[in-house]
C-alpha positions as CSV (number, residue, x, y, z in Angstrom):
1,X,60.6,30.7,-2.1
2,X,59.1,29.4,1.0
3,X,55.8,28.4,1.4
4,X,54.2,31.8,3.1
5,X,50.4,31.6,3.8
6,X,49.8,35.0,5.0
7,X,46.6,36.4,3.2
8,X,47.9,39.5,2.0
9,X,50.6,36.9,0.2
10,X,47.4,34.8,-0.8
11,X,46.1,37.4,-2.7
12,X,48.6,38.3,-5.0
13,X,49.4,34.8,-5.6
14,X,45.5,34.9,-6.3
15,X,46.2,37.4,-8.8
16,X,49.6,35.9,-10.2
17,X,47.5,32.9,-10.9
18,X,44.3,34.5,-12.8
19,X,46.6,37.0,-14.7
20,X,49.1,34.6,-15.9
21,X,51.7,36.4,-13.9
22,X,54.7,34.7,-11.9
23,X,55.6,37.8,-10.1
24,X,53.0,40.1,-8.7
25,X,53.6,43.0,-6.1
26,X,50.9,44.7,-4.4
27,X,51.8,48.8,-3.2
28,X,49.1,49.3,-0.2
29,X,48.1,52.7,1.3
30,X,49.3,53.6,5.0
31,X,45.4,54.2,5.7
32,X,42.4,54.1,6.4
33,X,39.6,51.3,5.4
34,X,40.2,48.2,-1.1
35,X,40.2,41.5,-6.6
36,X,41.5,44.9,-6.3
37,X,38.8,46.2,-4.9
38,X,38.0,42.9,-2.8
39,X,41.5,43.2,-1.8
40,X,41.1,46.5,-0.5
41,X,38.2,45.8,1.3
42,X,39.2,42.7,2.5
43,X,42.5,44.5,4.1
44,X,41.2,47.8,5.1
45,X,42.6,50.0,2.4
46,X,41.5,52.6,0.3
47,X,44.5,52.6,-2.5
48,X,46.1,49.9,-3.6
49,X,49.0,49.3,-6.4
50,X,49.3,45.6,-8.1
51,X,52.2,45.8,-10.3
52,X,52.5,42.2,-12.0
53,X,55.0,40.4,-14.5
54,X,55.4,37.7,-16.9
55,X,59.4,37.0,-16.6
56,X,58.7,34.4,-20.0
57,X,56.9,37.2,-22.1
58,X,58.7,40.0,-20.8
59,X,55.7,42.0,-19.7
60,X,55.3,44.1,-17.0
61,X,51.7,45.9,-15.9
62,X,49.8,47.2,-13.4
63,X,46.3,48.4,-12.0
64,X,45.2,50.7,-9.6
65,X,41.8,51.5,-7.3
66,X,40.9,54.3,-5.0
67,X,38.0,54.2,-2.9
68,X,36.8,57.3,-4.0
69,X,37.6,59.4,-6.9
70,X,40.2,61.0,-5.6
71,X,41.9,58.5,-4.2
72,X,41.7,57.0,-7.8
73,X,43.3,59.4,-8.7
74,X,46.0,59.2,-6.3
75,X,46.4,55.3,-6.7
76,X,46.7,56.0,-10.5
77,X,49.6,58.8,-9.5
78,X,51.2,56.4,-7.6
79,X,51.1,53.5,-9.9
80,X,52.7,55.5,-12.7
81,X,55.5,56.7,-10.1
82,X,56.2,52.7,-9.3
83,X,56.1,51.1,-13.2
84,X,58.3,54.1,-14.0
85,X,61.1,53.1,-11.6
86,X,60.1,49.0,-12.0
87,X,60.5,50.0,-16.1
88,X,63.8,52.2,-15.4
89,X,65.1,49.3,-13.4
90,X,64.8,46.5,-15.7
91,X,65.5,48.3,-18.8
């Protein structure tokens, strides 16, 4: 893949890089103003998704943050929807 410096990019190659993860996709909210939570607050969101995987050990994971607790709560909602269909799809 290209070279793509954009800093939403950045940051999950940030993360692919810390986790030990060569392919990382980050879900974000539609909303208002979330590491994940630097992320979020560096981008303005309040729920964000990072579903990450390691193609050589076969691994797939994720983690969620809400701003407040019920966003939490909907981020974790959310992130259990998307690994369920990532899981469904590469099983």
């Amino acid at each position: 893949m290209a070279w793509n410096p954009d800093p939403k990019v950045a940051a999950a190659r940030e993360f692919g890089r810390k986790f030990g993860k060569d392919v990382v996709v980050i879900l974000r909210s539609f909303s208002a103003p979330c590491n994940i939570t630097v992320f979020g607050r560096k981008f303005g969101k309040d729920v964000v998704v990072i579903l990450s995987m390691n193609t050589a050990k076969g691994t797939i994971e994720y983690a969620s943050y809400g701003e407040t607790k019920g966003l939490c709560s909907t981020a974790r909602k959310l992130a259990d929807v998307a690994f369920e269909a990532v899981m469904r799809e590469w099983q």
